[in-house]
C-alpha positions as a Markdown table, in Angstrom:
| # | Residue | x | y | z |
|---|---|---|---|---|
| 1 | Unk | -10.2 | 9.8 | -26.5 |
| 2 | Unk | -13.6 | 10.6 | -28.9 |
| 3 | Unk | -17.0 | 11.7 | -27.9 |
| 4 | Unk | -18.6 | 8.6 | -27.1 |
| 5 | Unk | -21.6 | 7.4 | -29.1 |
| 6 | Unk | -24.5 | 9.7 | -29.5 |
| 7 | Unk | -22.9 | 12.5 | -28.2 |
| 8 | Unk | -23.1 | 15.6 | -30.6 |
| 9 | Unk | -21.5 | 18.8 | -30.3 |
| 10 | Unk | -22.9 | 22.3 | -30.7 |
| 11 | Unk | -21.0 | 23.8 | -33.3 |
| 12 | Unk | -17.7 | 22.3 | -34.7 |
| 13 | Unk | -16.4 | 18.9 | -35.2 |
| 14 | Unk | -16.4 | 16.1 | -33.1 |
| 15 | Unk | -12.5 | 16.2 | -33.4 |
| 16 | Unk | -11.9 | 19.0 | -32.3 |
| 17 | Unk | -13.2 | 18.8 | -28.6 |
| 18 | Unk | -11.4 | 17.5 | -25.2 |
| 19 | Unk | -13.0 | 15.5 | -23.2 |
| 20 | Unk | -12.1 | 16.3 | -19.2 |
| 21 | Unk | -13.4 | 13.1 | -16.9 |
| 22 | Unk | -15.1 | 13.9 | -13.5 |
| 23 | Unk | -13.6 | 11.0 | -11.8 |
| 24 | Unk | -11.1 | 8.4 | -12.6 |
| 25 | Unk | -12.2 | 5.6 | -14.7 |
| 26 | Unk | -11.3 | 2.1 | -12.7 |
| 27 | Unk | -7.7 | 0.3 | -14.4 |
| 28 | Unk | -6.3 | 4.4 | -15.2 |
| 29 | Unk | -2.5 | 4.8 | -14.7 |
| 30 | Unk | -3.8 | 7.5 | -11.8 |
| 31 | Unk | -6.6 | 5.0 | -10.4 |
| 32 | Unk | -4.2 | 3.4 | -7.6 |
| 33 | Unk | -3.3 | 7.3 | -6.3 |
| 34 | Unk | -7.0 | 8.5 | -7.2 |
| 35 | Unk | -7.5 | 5.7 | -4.4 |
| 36 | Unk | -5.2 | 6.2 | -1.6 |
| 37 | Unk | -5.7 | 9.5 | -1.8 |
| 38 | Unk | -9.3 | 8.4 | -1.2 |
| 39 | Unk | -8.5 | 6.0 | 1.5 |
| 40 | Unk | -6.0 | 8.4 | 3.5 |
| 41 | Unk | -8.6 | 11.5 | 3.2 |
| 42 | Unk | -11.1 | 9.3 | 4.7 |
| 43 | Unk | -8.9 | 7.5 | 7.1 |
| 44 | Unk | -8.1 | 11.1 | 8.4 |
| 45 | Unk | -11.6 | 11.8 | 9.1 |
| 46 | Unk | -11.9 | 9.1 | 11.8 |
| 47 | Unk | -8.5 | 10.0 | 13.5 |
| 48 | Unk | -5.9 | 8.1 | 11.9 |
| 49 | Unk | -2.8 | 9.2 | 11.2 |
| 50 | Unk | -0.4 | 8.7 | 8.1 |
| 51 | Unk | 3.0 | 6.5 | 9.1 |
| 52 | Unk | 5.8 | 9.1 | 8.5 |
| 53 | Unk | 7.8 | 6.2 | 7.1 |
| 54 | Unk | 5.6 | 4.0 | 5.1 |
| 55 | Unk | 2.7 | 5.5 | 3.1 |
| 56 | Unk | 0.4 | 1.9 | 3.9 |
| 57 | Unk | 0.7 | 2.3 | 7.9 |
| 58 | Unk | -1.9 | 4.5 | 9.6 |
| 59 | Unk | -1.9 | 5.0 | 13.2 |
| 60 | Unk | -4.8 | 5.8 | 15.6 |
| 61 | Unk | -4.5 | 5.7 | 19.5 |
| 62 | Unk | -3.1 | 2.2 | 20.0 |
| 63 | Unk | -4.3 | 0.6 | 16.6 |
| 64 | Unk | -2.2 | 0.4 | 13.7 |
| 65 | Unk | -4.1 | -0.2 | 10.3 |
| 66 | Unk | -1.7 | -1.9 | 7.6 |
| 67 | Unk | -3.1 | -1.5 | 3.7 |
| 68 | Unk | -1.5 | -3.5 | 0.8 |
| 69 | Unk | -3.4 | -2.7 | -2.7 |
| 70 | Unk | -7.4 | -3.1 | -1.7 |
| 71 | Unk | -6.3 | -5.1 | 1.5 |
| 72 | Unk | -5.9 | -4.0 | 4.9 |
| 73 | Unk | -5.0 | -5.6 | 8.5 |
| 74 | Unk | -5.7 | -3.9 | 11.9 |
| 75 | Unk | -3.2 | -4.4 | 14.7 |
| 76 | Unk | -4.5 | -3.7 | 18.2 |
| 77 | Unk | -3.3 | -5.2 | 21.7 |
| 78 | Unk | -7.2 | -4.7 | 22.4 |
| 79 | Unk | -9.8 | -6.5 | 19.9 |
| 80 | Unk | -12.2 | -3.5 | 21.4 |
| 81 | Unk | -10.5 | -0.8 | 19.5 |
| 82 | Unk | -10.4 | -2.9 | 16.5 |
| 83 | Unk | -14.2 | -3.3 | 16.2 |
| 84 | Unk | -14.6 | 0.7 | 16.4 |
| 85 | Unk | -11.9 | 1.4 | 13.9 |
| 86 | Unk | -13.9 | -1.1 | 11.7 |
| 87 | Unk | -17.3 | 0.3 | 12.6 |
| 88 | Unk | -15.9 | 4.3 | 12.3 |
| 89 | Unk | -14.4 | 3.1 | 8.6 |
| 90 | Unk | -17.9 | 1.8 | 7.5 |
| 91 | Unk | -19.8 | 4.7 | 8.7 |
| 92 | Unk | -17.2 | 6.8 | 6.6 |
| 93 | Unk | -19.1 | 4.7 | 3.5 |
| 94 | Unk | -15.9 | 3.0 | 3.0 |
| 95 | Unk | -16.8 | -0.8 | 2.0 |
| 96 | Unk | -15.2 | -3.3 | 4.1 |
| 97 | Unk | -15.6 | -6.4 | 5.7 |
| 98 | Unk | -14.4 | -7.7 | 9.0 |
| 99 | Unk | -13.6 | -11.9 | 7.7 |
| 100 | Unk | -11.8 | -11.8 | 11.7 |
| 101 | Unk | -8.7 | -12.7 | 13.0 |
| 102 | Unk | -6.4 | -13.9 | 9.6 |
| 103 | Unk | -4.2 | -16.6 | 9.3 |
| 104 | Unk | -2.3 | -15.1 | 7.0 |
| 105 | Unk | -2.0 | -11.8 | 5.1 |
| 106 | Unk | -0.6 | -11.1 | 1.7 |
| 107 | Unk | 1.5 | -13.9 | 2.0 |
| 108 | Unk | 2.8 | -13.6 | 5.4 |
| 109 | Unk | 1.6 | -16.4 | 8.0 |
| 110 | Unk | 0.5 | -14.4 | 11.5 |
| 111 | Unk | 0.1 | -17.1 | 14.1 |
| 112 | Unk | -1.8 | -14.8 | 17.5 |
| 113 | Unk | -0.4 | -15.8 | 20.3 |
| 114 | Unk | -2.5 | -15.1 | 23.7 |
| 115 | Unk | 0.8 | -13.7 | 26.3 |
């Protein structure tokens, strides 16, 4: 990496300095951890627990939220809880969007059956 573009240095040459980034730059080889760790220290913040089997299951009283990449599901038996796990993740500063019940997620078709 060089100094970018109007960037002069004190005493030396250009060449000769490291550059040490403050955050990760979006499309790194470390941006998809950068973000889950992100996501899960977040997550943790409003109560929701890490699967101990699969790293893109969080639990949190009786809702389960699923994340695949930059897409996530919740899985409640009551739609209640679902709104305030989506409400609680908003008010982390998280950006989401509630698009409601899906017909299908990342390829899988979920019919909701009402028994």
């Amino acid at each position: 990496m060089e100094l970018p573009q109007g960037i002069e240095t004190a005493c030396g040459k250009p060449k000769d300095y490291v550059l040490k980034l403050l955050s990760n730059i979006y499309g790194q080889k470390q941006a998809g951890r950068v973000w889950n760790s992100y996501l899960v220290e977040k997550l943790g913040q409003i109560g929701f627990k890490p699967s101990l089997i699969d790293d893109c299951v969080f639990y949190r009283d009786n809702v389960i939220f699923i994340v695949y990449v930059d897409d996530g599901i919740f899985v409640s038996p009551d739609d209640q809880h679902i709104s305030a796990a989506i409400q609680d993740i908003i008010d982390t500063g998280l950006d989401i969007e509630d698009q409601g019940h899906p017909n299908d997620y990342v390829g899988v078709a979920i019919k909701r059956l009402r028994d």
